[in-house]
N, C-alpha and C positions, 0 to 999 in steps of 0.2 A: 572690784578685785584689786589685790595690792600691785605696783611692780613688780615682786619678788615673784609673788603664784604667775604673775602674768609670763615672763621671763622662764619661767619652770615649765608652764605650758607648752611655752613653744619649742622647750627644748628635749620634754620627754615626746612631743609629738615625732622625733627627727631621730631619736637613739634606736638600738636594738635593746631586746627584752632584757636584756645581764643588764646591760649599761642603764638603762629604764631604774630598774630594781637598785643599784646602787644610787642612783640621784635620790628617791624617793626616800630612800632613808638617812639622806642627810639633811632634809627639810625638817622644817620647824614643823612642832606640832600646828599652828596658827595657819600656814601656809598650804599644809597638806591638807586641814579640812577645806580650806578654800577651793584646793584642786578637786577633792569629792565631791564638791556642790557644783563644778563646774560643767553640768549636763550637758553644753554641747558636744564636750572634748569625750564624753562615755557613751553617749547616744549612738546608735546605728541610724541610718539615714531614715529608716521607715519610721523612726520615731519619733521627727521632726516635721515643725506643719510643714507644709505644701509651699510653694511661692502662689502669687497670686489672689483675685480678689473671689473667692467660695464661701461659697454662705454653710456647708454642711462639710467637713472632713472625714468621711467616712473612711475607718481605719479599723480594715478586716483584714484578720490575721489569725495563724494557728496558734495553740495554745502554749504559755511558755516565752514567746512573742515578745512582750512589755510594753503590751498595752495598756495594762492598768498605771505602770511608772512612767506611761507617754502622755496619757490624758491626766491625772499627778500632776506632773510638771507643767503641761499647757496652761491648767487650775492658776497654778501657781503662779506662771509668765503675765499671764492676763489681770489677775489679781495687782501685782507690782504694774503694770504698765497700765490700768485704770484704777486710780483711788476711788474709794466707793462705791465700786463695781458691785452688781449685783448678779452672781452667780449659781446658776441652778446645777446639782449633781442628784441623778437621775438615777434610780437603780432598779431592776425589775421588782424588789420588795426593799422596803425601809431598810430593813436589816442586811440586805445585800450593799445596800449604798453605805451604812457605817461602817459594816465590819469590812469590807474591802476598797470602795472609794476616799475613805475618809481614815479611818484607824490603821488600815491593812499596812503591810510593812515595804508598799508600793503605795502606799495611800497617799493623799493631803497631806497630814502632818506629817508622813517622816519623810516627804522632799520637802519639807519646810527649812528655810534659812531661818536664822536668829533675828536678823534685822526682818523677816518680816512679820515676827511679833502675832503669831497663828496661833491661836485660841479654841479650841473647840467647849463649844456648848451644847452636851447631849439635850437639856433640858428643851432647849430652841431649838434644835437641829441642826446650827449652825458650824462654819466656822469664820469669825472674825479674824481680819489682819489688821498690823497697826493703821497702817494707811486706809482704815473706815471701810476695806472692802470686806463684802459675805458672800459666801458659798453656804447654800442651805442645801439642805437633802430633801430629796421628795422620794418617792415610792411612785413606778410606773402602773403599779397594781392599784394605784388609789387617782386615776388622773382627774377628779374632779379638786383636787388640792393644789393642777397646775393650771388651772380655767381662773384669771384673775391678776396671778404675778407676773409683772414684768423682769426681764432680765436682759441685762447686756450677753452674755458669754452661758452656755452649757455644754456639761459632758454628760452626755448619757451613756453608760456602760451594759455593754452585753445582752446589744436591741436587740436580737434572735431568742429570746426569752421572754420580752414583753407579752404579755398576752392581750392588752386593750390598746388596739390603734387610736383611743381618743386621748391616751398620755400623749404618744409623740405629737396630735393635733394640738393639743392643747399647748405643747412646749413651743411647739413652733409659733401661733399667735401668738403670744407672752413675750415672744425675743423681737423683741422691740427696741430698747432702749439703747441709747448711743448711736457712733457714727457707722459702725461696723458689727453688728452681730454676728456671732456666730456661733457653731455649734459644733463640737466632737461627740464622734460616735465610735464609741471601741468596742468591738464585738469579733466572736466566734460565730461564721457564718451558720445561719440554718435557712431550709428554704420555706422561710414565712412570707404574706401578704405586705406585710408591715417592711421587712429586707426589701422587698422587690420595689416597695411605694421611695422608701428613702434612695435607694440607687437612682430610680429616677427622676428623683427632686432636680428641679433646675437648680441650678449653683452646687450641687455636689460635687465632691473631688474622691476617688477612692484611692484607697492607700491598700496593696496586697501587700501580707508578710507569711514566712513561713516558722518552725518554729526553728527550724535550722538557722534562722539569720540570728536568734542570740546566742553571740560566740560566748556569753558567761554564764550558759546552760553547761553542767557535766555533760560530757561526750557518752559517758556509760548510759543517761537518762534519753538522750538523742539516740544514741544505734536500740537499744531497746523497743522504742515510739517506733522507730523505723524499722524494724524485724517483728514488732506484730501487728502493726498498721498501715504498712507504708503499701500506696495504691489502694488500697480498699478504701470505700466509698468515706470509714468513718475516718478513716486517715488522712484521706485529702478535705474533708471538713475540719477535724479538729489541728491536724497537721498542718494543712499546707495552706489553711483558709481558703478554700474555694466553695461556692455556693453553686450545689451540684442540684440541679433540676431535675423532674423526671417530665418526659418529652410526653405529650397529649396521646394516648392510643398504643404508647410504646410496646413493641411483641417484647424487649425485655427490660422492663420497671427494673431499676434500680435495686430493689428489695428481692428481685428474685436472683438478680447475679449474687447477690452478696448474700443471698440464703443458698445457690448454689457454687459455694468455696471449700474446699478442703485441703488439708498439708496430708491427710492419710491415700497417697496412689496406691492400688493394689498391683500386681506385676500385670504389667500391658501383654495381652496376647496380639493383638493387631497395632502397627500406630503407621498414620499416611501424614503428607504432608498437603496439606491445601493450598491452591496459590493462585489468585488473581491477578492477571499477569497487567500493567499499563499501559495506556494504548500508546503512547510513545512515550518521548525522553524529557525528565524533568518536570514532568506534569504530578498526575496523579501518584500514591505509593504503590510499590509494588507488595501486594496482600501474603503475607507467605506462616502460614497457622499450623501446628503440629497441633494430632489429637489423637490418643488411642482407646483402644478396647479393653476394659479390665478382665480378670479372670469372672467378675461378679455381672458380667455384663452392662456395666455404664461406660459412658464415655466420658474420658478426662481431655483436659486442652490442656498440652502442657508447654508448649513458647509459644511468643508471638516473635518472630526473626523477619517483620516486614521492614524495607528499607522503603526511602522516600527519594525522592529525584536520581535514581540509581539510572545506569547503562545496560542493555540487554546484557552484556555478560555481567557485570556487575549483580545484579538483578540474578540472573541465573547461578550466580558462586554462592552467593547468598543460600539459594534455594537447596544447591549441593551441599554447603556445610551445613543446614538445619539436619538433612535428611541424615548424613553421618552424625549428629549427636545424640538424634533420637533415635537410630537405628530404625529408620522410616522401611517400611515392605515398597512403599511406593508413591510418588506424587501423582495428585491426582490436580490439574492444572486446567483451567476457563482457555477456551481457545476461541470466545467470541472474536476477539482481536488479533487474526493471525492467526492460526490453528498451528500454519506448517513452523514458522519463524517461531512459533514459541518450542515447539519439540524439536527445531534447530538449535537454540539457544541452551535451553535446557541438555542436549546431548552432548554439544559443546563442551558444558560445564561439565558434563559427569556419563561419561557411554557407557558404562554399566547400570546406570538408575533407572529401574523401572517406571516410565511413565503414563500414563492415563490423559487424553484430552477428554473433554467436556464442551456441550457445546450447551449454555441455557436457552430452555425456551421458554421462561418465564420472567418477569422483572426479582429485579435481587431482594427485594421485600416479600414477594410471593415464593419466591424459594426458603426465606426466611421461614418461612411461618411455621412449617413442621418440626423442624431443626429447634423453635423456643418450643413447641411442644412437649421436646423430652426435655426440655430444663426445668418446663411445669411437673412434671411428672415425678421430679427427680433424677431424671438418668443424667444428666449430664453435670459433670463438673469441673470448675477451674481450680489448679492444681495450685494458681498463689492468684494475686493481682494481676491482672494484665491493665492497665489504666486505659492507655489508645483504644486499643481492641473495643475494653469495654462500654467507652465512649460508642463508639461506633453500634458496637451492639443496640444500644437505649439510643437509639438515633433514628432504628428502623420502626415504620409506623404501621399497624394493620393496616390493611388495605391498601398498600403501595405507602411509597414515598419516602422520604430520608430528613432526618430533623438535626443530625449531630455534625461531629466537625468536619471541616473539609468537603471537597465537590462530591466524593463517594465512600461508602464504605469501604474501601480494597481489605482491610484486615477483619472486618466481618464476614463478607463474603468468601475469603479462604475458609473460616473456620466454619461456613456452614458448608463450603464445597468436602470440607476434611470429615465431618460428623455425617453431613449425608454419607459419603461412600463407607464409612464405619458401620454405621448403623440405619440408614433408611432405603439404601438401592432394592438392595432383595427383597426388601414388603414390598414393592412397587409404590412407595404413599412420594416420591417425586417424580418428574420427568427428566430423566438424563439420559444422553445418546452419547457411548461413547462415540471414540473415532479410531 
């Protein structure tokens, strides 16, 4: 890079955006492409490798991201810093690897510099740089095409679509050559065999991105993405790249919260407040779940207002402003832990609120179980995304036990202590003693 761009660099890094805008239009045309090709100065952080000595960069991230302009330019870094290289670009079909790793307008050639003298050969598959190095394309649909080639460097894009684990074997013996191999992996998480084998490849590094982190996405394209997807399962997959499992025996699979969603509440005839109260200060959250009764007879969850390392009064104000926004009849609150101190607390915060203790006498998985019942059934439904919550929900396992985040569920167990008393005390189908 010249002086001149060098000097421009450092000095639009340092301006405000007005003052930015007018230097940049006083550059030379010569100068200004120089500063465009200068990826480190446009790059966001998740889209630079890693420090350190990794053999796999795994760079999972939601869609929108720039992924494909991250592994692009590593192609391209690799390429220039080994002549000769020999370069595999990996795609789930042939045609996914030209028309997007290679042609796409994120691709190989259009982060190509002029001095690096980029060639493509659809006929080879190739593409040639001046300095002797190639980047071929393979198909992860055809892995007996990558049983045989040695390679310094690969990018394999959008491995949660592979369908044959013997591509990524095959690519991995093949990266043999030179001092340093290594390999990018840019994908939109999904929860395949193949996702879960690479995360735990010794020498992995993961890279989480969201698609919020590219600041030169339209903001109209981003609050849209975020107002019909945000928190729901497919959202934080293709949003926020997270690779959401479904837990062994779970009372609720992943597929049945997210078949149990609606934006249409009908007018709530009942709505209580659930709350699982902490056994002391700065531990566990304190569980606090609204859910009412519609005219149609289902039940809706409509907040999750749990706090986490809260103060009994804290904790209890919390519980008082949930109940005035939803115009709750009444909390209905676990008094395993304290019975009295919690209906002090609670009264405390609000002497007019009708309260309810509860005392379980069953484990909070066994009280689960009729509560996912009616979300089999249909009756029950989530009013938007609850994400925590719903963690917690796909956490609880038949027959006892807890899989998901955190020591306990506290925001699950509100919202079954809120849905029992809506809907299952008068069948008698659990055991509840008030007090």
């Amino acid at each position: 890079m010249s002086a001149v761009a060098k000097r421009a660099l450092r000095s639009l890094a340092q301006l405000e955006l007005a003052d930015r805008e007018r230097l940049v239009a006083r550059l030379s045309p010569a100068a200004m492409g120089e500063i465009e090709q200068a990826w480190e100065l446009w790059a966001h952080a998740g889209q630079l490798p890693p420090p350190g000595d990794w053999r796999v960069w795994l760079l999972q991230a939601g869609r929108g991201f720039g992924k494909t302009r991250a592994g692009a330019e590593w192609v391209r870094a690799m390429a220039e810093a080994v002549p000769e290289a020999r370069i595999a670009l990996v795609g789930a079909t042939i045609e996914d690897a030209r028309r997007v790793m290679v042609e796409g307008p994120s691709g190989v050639l259009a982060v190509s510099r002029a001095a690096d003298a980029a060639v493509w050969r659809p006929t080879s598959g190739e593409v040639r740089f001046g300095n002797g190095a190639r980047a071929i394309v393979y198909s992860a649909a055809a892995p007996e095409k990558l049983r045989g080639p040695e390679h310094h460097f690969a990018w394999a894009d959008e491995l949660a679509k592979w369908r044959l684990p013997a591509a990524w074997d095959n690519l991995a013996m093949g990266l043999r050559l030179g001092e340093r191999p290594r390999v990018l992996v840019t994908t939109t998480p999904r929860t395949t065999p193949l996702m879960r084998q690479v995360r735990a490849t010794p020498g992995t590094v993961v890279t989480r991105g969201t698609t919020r982190d590219n600041a030169y996405l339209p903001d109209a394209f981003v609050a849209a993405m975020e107002a019909s997807y945000g928190g729901t399962r497919l959202g934080r997959q293709e949003l926020d790249g997270e690779l959401i499992e479904d837990v062994a025996g779970a009372l609720w699979p992943r597929a049945l919260i997210e078949r149990q969603r609606t934006a249409q509440v009908p007018e709530l005839l009942r709505v209580v407040v659930g709350v699982d109260p902490p056994a002391g200060i700065g531990g566990d959250a304190c569980g606090i779940v609204a859910a009412g009764v519609g005219r149609d007879g289902h039940g809706y969850v409509i907040e999750d207002a749990s706090v986490t390392g809260a103060s009994p009064e804290r904790w209890a104000h919390a519980v008082a402003a949930c109940a005035a926004r939803v115009s709750a009849e009444r909390v209905v609150a676990e008094a395993n832990q304290g019975g009295a101190m919690v209906e002090q607390v609670l009264r405390a915060a609000q002497a007019t609120l009708p309260i309810r203790l509860v005392h379980a006498t069953r484990g909070k998985a066994a009280r689960a179980e009729p509560v996912a019942a009616l979300y089999e059934r249909g009756r029950v439904w989530h009013a938007r995304a609850f994400p925590a919550l719903e963690d917690e929900l796909a956490g609880l396992v038949a027959g006892g036990g807890y899989e998901g985040p955190g020591r306990s569920p506290d925001r699950a167990d509100a919202c079954v202590w809120a849905l029992t008393a809506l809907m299952l005390d008068r069948q008698g189908e659990v055991r509840v003693r008030s007090m």
